[in-house]
Every structure is written in structure tokens, then in C-alpha cells.
N, C-alpha and C positions, 0 to 999 in steps of 0.2 A: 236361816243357817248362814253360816258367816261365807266366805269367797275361798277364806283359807282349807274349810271342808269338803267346800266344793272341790278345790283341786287336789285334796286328800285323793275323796274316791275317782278323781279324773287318773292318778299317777298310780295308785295303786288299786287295782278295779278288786269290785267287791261280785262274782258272779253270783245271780240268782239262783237257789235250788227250791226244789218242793218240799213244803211241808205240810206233812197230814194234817197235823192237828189244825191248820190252819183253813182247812177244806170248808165251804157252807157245809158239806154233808155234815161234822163234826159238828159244826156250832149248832145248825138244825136240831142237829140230833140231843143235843145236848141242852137245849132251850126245849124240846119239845119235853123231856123227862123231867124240867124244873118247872114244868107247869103254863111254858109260854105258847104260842100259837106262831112262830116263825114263816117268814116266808118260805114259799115252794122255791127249793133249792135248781130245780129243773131252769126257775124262772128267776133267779134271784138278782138283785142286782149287788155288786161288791166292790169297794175302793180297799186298795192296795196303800199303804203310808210309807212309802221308802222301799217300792218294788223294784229298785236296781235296775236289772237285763229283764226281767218279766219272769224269770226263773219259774218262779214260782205260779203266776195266775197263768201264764201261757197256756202251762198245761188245762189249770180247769178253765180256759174258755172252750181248747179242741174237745174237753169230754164234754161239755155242757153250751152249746150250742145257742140255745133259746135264751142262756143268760147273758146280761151283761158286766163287761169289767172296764174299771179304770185305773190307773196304775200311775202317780207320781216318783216323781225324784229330783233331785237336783244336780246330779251326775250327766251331766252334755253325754258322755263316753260311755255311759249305762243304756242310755236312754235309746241312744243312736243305734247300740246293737240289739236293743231289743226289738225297734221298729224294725228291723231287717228282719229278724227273725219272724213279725208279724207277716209279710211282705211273702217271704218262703213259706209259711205256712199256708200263708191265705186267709186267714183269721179277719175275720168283718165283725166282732163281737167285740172286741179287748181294744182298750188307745192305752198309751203310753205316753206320760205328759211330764215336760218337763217343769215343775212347780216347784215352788217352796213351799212348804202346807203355811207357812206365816202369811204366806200373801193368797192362800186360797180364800176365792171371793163368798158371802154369804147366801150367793143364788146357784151354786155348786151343785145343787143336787140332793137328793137324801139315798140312801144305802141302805139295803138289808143286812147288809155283813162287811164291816172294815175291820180290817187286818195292819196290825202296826208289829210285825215282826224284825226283831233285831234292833230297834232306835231309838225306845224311850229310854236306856239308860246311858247312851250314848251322843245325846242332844243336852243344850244349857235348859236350866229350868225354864225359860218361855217359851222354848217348842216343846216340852213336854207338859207346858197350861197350854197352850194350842190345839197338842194331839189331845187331849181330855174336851177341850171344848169341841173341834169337829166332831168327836163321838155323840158329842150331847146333840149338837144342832144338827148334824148331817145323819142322823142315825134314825131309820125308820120305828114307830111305835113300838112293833114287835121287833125290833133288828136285835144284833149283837157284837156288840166289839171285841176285837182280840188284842190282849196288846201283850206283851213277852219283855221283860226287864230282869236284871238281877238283882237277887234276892240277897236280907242279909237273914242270920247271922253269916252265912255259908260265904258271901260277897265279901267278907273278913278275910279269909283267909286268902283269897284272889287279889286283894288289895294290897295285901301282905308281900307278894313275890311282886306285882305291878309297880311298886313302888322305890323296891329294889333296881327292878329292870331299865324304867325309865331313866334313873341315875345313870346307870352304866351304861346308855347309848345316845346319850342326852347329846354327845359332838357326832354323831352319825347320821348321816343323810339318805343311806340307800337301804330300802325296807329287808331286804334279804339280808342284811351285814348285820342289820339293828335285831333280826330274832335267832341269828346263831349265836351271837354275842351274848344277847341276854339271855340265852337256853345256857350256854358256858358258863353265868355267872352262876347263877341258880343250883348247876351241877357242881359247881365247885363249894358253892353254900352248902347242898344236900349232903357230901363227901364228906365234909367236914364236923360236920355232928356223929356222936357217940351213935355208933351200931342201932340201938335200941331204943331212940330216943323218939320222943313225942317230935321234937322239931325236923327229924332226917322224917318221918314220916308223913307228916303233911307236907314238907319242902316235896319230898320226893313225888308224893303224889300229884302236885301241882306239873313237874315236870312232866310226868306220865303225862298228863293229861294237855299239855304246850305240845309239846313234841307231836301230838297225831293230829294239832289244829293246820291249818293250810295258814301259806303266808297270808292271805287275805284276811284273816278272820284274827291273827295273832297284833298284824298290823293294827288294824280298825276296831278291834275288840280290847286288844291285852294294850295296846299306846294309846290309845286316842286321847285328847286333852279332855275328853269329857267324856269321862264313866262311872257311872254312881249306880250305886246299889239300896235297896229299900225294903223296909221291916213289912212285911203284909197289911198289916193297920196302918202305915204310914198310904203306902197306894190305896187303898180303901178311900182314906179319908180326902184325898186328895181329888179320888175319882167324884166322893159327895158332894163335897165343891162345885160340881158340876153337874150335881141332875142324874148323877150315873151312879148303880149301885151293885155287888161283888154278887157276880152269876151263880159260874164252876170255874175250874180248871179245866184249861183245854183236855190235859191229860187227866182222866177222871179217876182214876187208879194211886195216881196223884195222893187226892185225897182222904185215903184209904187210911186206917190204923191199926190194919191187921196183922201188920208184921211184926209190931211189939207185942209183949207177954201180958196176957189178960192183967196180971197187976198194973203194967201202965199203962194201959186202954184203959182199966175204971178209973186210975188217978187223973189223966186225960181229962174223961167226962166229967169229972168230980172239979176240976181248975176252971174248963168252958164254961162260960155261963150262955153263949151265944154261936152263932157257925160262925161269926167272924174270928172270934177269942180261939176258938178250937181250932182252927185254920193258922192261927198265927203259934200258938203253944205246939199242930205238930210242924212247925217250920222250925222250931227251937230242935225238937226231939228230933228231925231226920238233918240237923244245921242245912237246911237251902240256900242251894244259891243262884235258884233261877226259875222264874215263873211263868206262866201262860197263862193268864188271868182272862176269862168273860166279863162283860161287862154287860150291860142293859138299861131302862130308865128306871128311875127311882119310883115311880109309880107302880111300876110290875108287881104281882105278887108273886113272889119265890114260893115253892114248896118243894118238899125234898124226895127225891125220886122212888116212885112207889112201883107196886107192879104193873098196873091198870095201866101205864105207861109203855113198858114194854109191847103189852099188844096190838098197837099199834104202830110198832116198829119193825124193820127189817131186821134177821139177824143173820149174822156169819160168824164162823170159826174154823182156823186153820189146827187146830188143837188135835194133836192124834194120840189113841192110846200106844202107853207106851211095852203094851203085850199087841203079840202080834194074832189071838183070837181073842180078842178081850168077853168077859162073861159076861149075858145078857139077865142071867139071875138076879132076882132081887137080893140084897144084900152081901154080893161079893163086888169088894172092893176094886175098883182099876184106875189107875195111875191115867192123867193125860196130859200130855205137854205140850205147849202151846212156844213156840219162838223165842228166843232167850230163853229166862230162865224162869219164866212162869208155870207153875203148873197144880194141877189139883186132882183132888184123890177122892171118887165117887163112888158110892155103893147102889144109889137105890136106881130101880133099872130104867125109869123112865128117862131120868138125866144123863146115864148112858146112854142110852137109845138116842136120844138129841144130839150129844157130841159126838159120838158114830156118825150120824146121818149128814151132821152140818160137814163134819170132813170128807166126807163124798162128797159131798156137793159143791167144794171151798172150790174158784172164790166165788160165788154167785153167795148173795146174801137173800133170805127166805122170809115171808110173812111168819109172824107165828100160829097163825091158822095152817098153813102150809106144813110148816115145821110140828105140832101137835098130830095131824094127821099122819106125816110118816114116821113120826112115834109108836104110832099106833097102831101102823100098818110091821114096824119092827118087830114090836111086844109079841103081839098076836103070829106071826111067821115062826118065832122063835118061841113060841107054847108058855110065853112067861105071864102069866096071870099075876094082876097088881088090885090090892084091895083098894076103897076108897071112889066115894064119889067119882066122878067126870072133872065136875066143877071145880072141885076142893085139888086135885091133880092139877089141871090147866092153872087156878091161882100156884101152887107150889112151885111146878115147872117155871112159870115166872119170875116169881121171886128166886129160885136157883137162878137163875140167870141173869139178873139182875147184880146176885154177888158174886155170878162168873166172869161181868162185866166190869167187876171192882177188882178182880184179881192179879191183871185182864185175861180170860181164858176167850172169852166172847166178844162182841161188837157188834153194834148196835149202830142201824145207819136210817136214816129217813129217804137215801136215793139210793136208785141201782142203775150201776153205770155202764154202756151200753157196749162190752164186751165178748168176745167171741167165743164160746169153749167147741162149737162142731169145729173140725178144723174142714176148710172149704177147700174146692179144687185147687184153688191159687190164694193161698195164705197172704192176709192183708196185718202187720203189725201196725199199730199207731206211729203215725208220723214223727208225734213226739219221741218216741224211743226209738226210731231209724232217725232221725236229724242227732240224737242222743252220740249212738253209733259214730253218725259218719261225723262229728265233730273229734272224734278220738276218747268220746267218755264210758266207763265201765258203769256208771251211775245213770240206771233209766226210770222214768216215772209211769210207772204203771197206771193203768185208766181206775184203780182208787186212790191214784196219788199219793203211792207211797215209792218209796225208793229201791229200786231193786239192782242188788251187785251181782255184776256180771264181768266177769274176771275171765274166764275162758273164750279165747281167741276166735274158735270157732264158733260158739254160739252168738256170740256177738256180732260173725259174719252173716251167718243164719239169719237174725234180726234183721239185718240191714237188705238184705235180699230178700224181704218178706214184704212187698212194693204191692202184692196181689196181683202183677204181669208173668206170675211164675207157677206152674207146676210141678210135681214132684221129678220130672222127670229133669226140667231146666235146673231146680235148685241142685240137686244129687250132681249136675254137670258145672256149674257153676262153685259148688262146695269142695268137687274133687279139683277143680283146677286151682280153688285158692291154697287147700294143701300143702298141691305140692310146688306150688309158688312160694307157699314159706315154711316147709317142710314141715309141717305139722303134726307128724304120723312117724315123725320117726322115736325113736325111743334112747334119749344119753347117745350112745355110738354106738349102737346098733346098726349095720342095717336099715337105710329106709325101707318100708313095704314098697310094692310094687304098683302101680296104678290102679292095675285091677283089684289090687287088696286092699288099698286105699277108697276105693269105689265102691266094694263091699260093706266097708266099715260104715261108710255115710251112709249106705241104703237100709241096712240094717236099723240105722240108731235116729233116722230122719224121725221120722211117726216119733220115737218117744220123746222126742226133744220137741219137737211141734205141741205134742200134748203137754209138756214142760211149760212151755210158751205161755200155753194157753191160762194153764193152772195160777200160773204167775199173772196174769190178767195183761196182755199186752195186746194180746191180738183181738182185731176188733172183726163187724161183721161186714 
């Protein structure tokens, strides 16, 4: 990578954040349902390709102990703060190196799981034959690589406003001037098209979507001299090149073609002749414009995800009905909603009874032995008699959940990560999201590594005071003092309460915010 990059992200830092899909549980898990035999995630070993601050692996070294992690860059300024961070954690599993992968040497090591998030479209064409060749050479038999680029046709239209923008701040030097300026242009582009028009709406929607990026990411993503985007058969073919051949999609849901109208699902399968063809035709049908690609050796045999798969998986679902007695009857329909905007609509009772039981239980993820029995034990409490083998049941149940997992209603993980739901004498949260806290961020990474927004002032204090040195009685005293230190409790101009009504309020609401805590997976044992 050239000198002039390097002092890119030295001037403009690029911080690291976590991303799920990027977890070994994911890839695991996802290698395990295509048929492959992965490492133990407990024990994995993972290289990081452009880990920044360590945003992102920091976290799965503290949940994953026994594994190890490596984490290049070429950011002095990245690098430097991530080793600190090492440092205050304590962490003896995870290094943070500063390299160029062009000059990583060939006695480097091999890897269960590398992860190249954010850089292969944003590097010249010889570090993205580089990143393809470490996957090939440094990637263990059964491993799996991650690598995330943008996509075209969708990469068109991004291209479209990028190419405008550059112009317009081409004499600008300071990165904050260079993306109001170019958000100005754009707005002024968008304005100026007819109300109704095809072109105010893709303009427009591009700004939408600038406007909620952070400088860092508009900087080094929407400017950088080197951003290319690629047709899915193009990366494919390029990955072949190298010994390496197209897994899944990190995001498996991704995949999916259920959300077109049976007419274009059979024309679909009728165009595919292959899962590469059909991958690329619905990148056409949904225009993509960004991917999370698996990768593996070209030797593997792919198979495509069956049930017999499932049962030897864990599974979880935060999915609730959306009635608030939902019916255990066979053949009455109930609504479940899953986060965003997912959701599905069940009649037959056993697969309610599962997505009932997994939301009690959420977030702790279940065998499906586990999970089949307190099916069982629901049916039967609730006098609902289901005809049908055992066997023929346990395959169905499967297979439902298999396409609950393509919805996403469910999720599917090969680890369970070692979080807390008793809540104990003196509440212990993960370091990571008290370091989260005390750095001023509302963004914490929960122990399944995903991101959890926490906007409200006081729970955030909560977090932070949850060291495990505290009982209920020191938090409730510590909580009321921060208060009324930043009058927290008062309401518009009202009236503040009074200490003691202030003291009430926390005692009262302590326990369910705790159990809050916990349900969000942050507290550990």
C-alpha cells in the first residue's frame, strides 16, 4: 500500500467497530451447514486484513479466550491505539501488527478464519491478488475467508454521485469541508430534478444514505483514489485464480429469493443454470451493491444446506409473537416478529411452540435436542395433541427452521458465548462495553458481537458501574447521585423530584433494567 494511504488513515482515522457477520461463530456456522468440518470456534485461530484500532477482533478475543487473533494494518495511528487498548484490557490472546499484507512473509502462519472487511475495493488491483493469495496460502484446509467489496450493478449508482463529488472538492484539503460540500452538491443535483423523476430519486436516495455515513467512512469509502466495485462472477472468478471457491454469503438471508413473486423465482431458476449464475442474476433482480462473500479451497465439496445440518447446531431467536396470548392450537395462525422488519406467520403448533420457547429463553442459544424437548414439554402442558410420527415432526421442525433462518426469523450458531442471565450479587458487565461506556460511545458490543444502541444516559451509567465491586444497594447510591448531578429526573420545567423520589425511581426500576442488561447479552458471569 502506497505511503500516501498510509497517511490517509494516519489524518483521517478510520475507528474499528464489530461486525457480526464477521464472528468465526458465523463463518462456523455457516461452513458447518455447506457441508464442511470447521474449526472449533472456542479454539480458532483468525487473521484480521486491515483490523484498524482492533474494533472489531478485540471484542472476540475477551469473549473467546482459548482463541487466537492477529490483526494487521498499516495505520502507525490505528495500530498504536489499538495496542493500548490491548494493554487496558489485559488481553494475552490478540497482537496487533503493523504490516503491509504485500510484505507479509510466507512462514506467516495458517488461519482458521480471515476476515478482510472494508478493503478489497478500496486497495489497487495487487493488494487485492495478495488478499486472494493469503486466503489461499495462509488458510487452514477446512478454514474460511471473509472478504466484503462492492457490488455492482448497485456499485453504478454509487459511482454515479462519487464521481460528481470528487470534482467538486478536488481543491479541498480538510476532510470535514470536502463532505458538506460534496453533500451540498448532490442536494443541489437532487433539487433540481423534476419532482417525480427516476433521477431526484436515486440522487436523493444516495444522499439519504451519505448523510447518516460518519466522516470516516464518507472520507475513505465515498473519496478514496481507489474504489471499484465487481459483478459477482467477476470476484468468483478471480477468487479461482487462486485455489479458492464461492462458499455463502456472510449474511445468508442474503441469498434468499423469496421476496420476489413466484413468477420471478421460476424465471430465476429457469436463467440459473448453476449457484454461481443464480447468485449473480439475483444481484441483477435486487441491483447490489455490496457483498460479504465466504470463500474456502477449491478442493471442498460444497452441498447446500440441508436439515440433518441443523441438528447439530445451536439455535436462538429473539422473534416474539406479535399477540400477546398467541394460540397453541394446531392450525391457528400467529404472527412473529423478529428485529427490523422480518417476520413470519405460523399455523402449525409445533413451530410455535419453538418460537415461544426460543423467546424465553433469548439470548442463550439451544441444542435442537434441547429445543425439540421443550416443544414437547409445551404441546403436551397445553393439551394440544399433534398427529404424526416423532421422527417425520423432529425432520419438519428442522426443515421449518432452516427457512426461518433464510427469513432471518432464527439463527443458527455453532458457539455459546459465555454470558450471564442470573443476575448476581454484584453485577459484572463485559469490559468491552464498560470501556464502550467510559470512551463516550452509545454503541456497545454485546458477548454475540453484535451492536447494541444505547442512547439513554442512565443506562449507559448503569453499564459503566457494573465493575462487579457493586451491590444493589452501592449502584441505587451511585445512580441517584449521578442524577441529580445531571438532573436527570426532571421532566421539560417541571419541577425536579426530590432525592428521595429520585431514589425511588432507581430502586424500583434497578432489577428490570439489570434483567434488560442481561437479555441484551452484556453481562457476563
Amino acid at each position: 500500500m502506497s505511503s500516501t494511504a498510509r497517511a490517509d488513515y494516519d489524518r483521517v482515522a478510520y475507528p474499528g467497530a464489530s461486525h457480526a457477520q464477521t464472528h468465526p461463530d458465523r463463518l462456523a456456522t455457516l461452513a458447518r451447514l455447506h457441508g464442511m468440518k470447521p474449526a472449533a470456534v472456542e479454539r480458532c485461530r483468525v487473521l484480521e486484513i486491515g483490523c484498524t484500532d482492533g474494533g472489531n477482533i478485540l471484542p472476540m478475543a475477551f469473549a473467546l479466550p482459548e482463541a487466537r487473533f492477529i490483526g494487521i494494518d498499516v495505520s502507525d495511528r490505528a495500530i498504536a491505539s489499538g495496542r493500548a487498548t490491548i494493554a487496558t484490557l489485559g488481553l494475552t490472546n490478540v497482537d496487533l501488527q503493523l504490516r503491509d499484507i504485500v510484505d507479509l512473509p510466507a512462514d506467516f502462519g495458517t488461519f482458521d478464519y480471515i476476515i478482510a472487511h472494508g478493503i478489497y475495493s478500496w486497495v489497487p488491483q495487487p493488494v487485492r491478488e495478495k488478499i486472494l493469495e493469503v486466503c489461499h496460502t495462509h488458510l487452514a484446509p477446512q478454514g474460511v475467508a471473509y472478504i466484503s467489496y462492492n457490488a455492482n450493478p448497485g456499485g453504478h449508482l454509487r459511482d454515479l454521485v462519487r464521481g460528481m463529488m470528487k470534482f467538486h472538492v478536488q481543491a479541498l484539503s480538510d476532510a470535514t469541508e470536502q463532505r458538506e460540500h460534496g453533500l451540498a452538491l448532490l442536494r443541489f443535483i437532487r433539487d433540481a430534478q423534476p419532482d417525480a423523476s427516476v433521477s431526484r430519486a436515486l440522487i436523493g436516495a444516495e444522499v439519504d444514505w451519505l448523510e447518516h455515513s460518519s466522516l470516516a467512512s464518507f472520507y475513505h469509502d465515498d473519496l478514496a483514489a481507489n474504489r471499484a466495485a465487481f459483478y459477482f462472477h467477476e470476484f468468483v472468478h478471480e477468487a479461482g485464480a487462486h485455489q479458492l471457491q464461492y462458499l455463502s454469503e456472510a449474511a445468508f438471508h442474503e441469498m434468499q429469493d423469496e421476496v420476489f413473486a413466484p413468477a420471478v423465482v421460476k424465471a430465476l431458476h429457469a436463467l440459473s443454470g448453476d449457484r454461481i449464475a443464480r447468485a449473480q442474476y439475483l444481484d441483477f433482480l435486487k441491483l447490489r451493491r455490496f457483498r460479504q462473500t465466504l470463500l474456502c479451497h477449491r478442493n471442498i465439496r460444497i452441498v447446500e444446506p440441508r436439515a440433518e445440518a441443523v441438528l447439530e447446531l445451536l439455535v436462538s431467536s429473539s422473534a416474539r409473537a406479535t399477540s400477546r396470548t398467541p394460540s397453541p392450537d394446531e392450525g391457528v395462525a400467529v404472527e412473529f416478529q423478529a428485529p427490523g422488519d422480518a417476520s413470519v406467520t405460523v399455523a402449525d403448533a409445533v413451530s410455535k411452540a419453538a418460537l415461544v420457547h426460543l423467546a424465553s429463553v433469548w439470548p442463550v442459544a439451544i441444542t435442537f435436542d434441547a429445543l425439540w424437548d421443550a416443544v414437547q414439554g409445551r404441546l403436551q402442558a397445553a393439551g394440544v395433541l399433534v398427529a404424526s410420527d416423532e421422527s417425520q415432526r423432529r425432520t419438519t421442525l428442522a426443515e421449518t427452521l432452516l427457512r426461518m433462518y433464510a427469513a432471518p426469523i432464527v439463527q443458527f450458531h455453532a458457539h455459546l458465548p459465555r454470558f450471564a442471565l442470573e443476575i448476581s450479587e454484584r453485577p459484572l458487565a463485559s469490559v468491552i462495553a464498560r470501556r464502550a461506556i467510559a470512551s463516550g460511545e452509545s454503541n456497545v458490543t454485546n458477548l454475540w458481537h453484535r451492536t447494541v444502541r444505547c442512547d439513554d444516559p442512565l443506562a449507559r451509567q448503569l453499564i459503566f458501574l457494573l465493575d462487579g465491586t457493586r451491590d444493589r444497594h452501592a449502584l441505587i447510591d451511585d445512580l441517584t447521585r449521578f442524577c441529580e448531578a445531571h438532573a436527570l429526573a426532571s421532566d421539560g420545567d417541571r419541577t425536579a423530584p426530590s432525592p428521595k423520589a429520585v431514589r425511588a425511581m432507581i430502586t424500583s426500576a434497578l432489577e428490570e433494567n439489570l434483567q434488560k442488561l442481561a437479555r441484551m447479552a452484556v453481562l457476563i458471569e
